[in-house]
C-alpha positions, 0 to 999 in steps of 0.5 A: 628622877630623869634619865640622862640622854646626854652622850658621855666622850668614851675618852675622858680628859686627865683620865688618871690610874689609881695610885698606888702610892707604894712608890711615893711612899718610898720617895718621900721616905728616901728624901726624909733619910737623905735630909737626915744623911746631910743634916748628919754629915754637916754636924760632923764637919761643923765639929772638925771646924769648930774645934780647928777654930773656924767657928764661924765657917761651921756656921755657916756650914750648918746653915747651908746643910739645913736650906738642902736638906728641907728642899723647899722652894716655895712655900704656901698658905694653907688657904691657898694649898687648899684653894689650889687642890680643890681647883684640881679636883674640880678640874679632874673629878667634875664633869664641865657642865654639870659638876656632876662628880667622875670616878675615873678609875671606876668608869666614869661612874657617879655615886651619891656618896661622891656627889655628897664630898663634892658638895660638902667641900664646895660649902666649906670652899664658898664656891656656890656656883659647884655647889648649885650645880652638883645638886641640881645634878643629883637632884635631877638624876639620883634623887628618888621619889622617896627623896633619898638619892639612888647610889650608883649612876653610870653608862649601860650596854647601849651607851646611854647613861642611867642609874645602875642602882636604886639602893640608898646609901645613908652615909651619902645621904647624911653628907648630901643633907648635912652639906644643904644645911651648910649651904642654906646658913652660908649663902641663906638660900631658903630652897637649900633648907625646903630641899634638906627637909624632905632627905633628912625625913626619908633618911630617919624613916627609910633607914633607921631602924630599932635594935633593943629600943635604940635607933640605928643607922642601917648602911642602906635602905634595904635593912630594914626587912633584914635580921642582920642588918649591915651598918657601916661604922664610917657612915655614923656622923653624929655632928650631922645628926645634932644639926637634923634634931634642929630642924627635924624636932619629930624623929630622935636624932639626939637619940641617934647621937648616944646610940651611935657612940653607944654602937661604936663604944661597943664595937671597940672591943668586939674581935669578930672574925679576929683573935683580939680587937686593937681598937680600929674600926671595922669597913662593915659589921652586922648586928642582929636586929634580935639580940644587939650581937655583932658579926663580921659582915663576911665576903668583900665586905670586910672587917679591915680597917682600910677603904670604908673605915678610914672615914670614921676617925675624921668625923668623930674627930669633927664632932669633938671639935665642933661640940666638945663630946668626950666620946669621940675623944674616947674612941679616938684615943682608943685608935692608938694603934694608928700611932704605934703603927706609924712611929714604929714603921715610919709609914701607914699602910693601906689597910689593917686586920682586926687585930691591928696587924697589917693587910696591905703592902702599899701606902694609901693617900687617902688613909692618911687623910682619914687618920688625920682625925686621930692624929689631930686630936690625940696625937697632934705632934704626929699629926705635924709629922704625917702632913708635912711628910705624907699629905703636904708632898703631894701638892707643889706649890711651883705648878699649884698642882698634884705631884702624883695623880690621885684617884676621886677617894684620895683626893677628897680624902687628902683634902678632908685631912688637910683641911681639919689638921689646918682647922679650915673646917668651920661648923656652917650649919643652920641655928635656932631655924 
């Protein structure tokens, strides 16, 4: 790992504010009750005129009613609604030159789990010249001696640029090594797998640890030396860890698959800092290293279904339809507050309490990306409904651009839901090598 000396411009280009998506919400709500009011409107007249005798004029009436009320004036492939956004992204998020990936709402800083969804969506896009560059970057600059990848790079107090923290993050990591294995199977480039090799091993050794016999996946490197040890639920991806017990025979990763839904079957029904649980998970949870018991994490990090949390549906998701596991469907199907949430309230919010109740007054672009995983796979006709009212909106299909600015996390995220609703998400991952 090397210093950056290059000299970042104080004012980046398309420098968005965060969305805050409360507003958007409202719009979309307003357009879907305005269709409804002229769908509505036109049956009415189209009941006077049929019964005048002017059948054909109702007809037509309730034909024009139906071109206003979708107010669509084009419509897109869903290659190329993906196609379009991950151009955006690149244009906005990736900094010329390097694609090293900016989060312009957190000054410009890099993280390694960022690093990993730019790189994950480049293999899954075929765009190997981002995905070259995004982990030649990383790995010049975030990767450790140790080859896990420091979690934080951003600017100092002089002005230069340098990494603000050393501490791993495993979910990053686990992305970063599951996106080198998709791109040594898609673009069969040896050095993608001589590169994943040494991350997948530091990743067993550094931050698994034991808890009543069984491996888990600590939330960084520096759990090891803790009795409650932190672990972030969204960061267990077991389609990850099925690809690293190919290449990786000398550590348990099928080992980490069961206790991982082991982990997750028991955290379900945990109330922790709450009266009752409704089956979401939680951004952050402890587990005594001595006991196997559970605990809220306490101070930020909370045990709200919201920033964190939202990940983990989307990747049990993959890994029931890549692999056919029953469990991810069971812990999917246990999610059912989600649905509950949404047919009741015609919205999702951006965070939710232990107990299911909401935490959040704004709508968060990025939680509905999430969710498309529950929705996909158990709900599936709400799923239709969530894309083509809450994702699909926020792309144009006139300007092949955003009809809002989002920040780095709803646009990945948005982009990830789309996606595996669209079933754009292939399994690229190495064979019997």
């Amino acid at each position: 790992m090397r210093r950056d000396e290059r000299v970042v411009p104080d004012v980046l280009p398309d420098d968005r504010s965060p969305v805050q998506g409360l507003g958007a919400g409202r719009r979309r709500r307003r357009r879907r009750a305005r269709r409804r009011r002229i769908i509505a409107a036109a049956a009415a007249i189209a009941v006077v005129l049929a019964v005048a005798g002017g059948v054909r004029l109702a007809d037509d009436v309730q034909r024009a009613a139906a071109v206003i009320a979708a107010d669509r004036p084009m419509v897109a492939s869903d290659k190329t609604v993906l196609a379009d956004l991950w151009r955006v992204y690149a244009e906005t998020h990736l900094e010329p030159g390097t694609s090293r990936t900016l989060d312009l709402q957190d000054g410009a800083v890099t993280t390694s789990e960022g690093q990993g969804w730019t790189m994950l969506r480049a293999a899954w896009m075929d765009d190997q010249q981002t995905f070259a560059a995004s982990w030649q970057w990383a790995k010049d600059i975030l990767q450790r001696d140790d080859a896990l990848l420091a979690s934080r790079f951003g600017r100092l107090p002089d002005g230069s640029y340098d990494v603000l923290d050393q501490t791993s993050a495993t979910g990053a990591d686990t992305d970063v090594a599951f996106a080198l294995l998709m791109a040594y199977s898609r673009w069969q480039e040896d050095d993608y797998l001589y590169d994943a090799l040494p991350l997948i091993e530091a990743l067993w050794e550094r931050s698994v640890i034991e808890v009543g016999g069984r491996p888990v996946l600590a939330a960084d490197d520096r759990q090891r030396a803790e009795e409650q040890v932190l672990v972030n639920p969204s960061s267990l991806a077991p389609y990850a860890y099925r690809v690293f017990a190919r290449v990786d025979p000398e550590h348990d990763w099928a080992g980490l698959v069961d206790s991982s839904y082991a982990l997750l079957e028991q955290l379900a029904g945990q109330p922790l800092d709450a009266g009752r649980a409704a089956g979401l998970p939680p951004n952050w949870v402890r587990l005594d290293r001595r006991t196997g018991q559970f605990g809220a994490a306490g101070g930020d990090l909370t045990t709200r279904f919201g920033h964190e949390a939202l990940r983990l549906p989307w990747r049990l998701a993959l890994d029931h339809a890549w692999h056919g596991d029953e469990r991810p469907l069971r812990l999917l199907e246990g999610q059912a507050a989600l649905a509950t949430r949404w047919t009741e309230e015609d919205r999702l919010v951006a965070a939710y309490r232990r107990d299911g109740t909401p935490a959040a007054d704004r709508e968060s672009p990025a939680l509905y990306g999430g969710a498309m995983g529950f929705f996909s796979t158990v709900r599936p006709d709400l799923a239709d409904e969530i894309h083509a009212e809450e994702l699909l909106p926020l792309y144009d299909p006139d300007t092949k651009d955003l009809t809002e600015p989002l920040g780095l996390h709803d646009s990945t995220w948005v982009w990830f839901g789309m996606a595996f609703h669209l079933d754009e998400l292939p399994d690229l991952t190495v064979t019997e090598e």
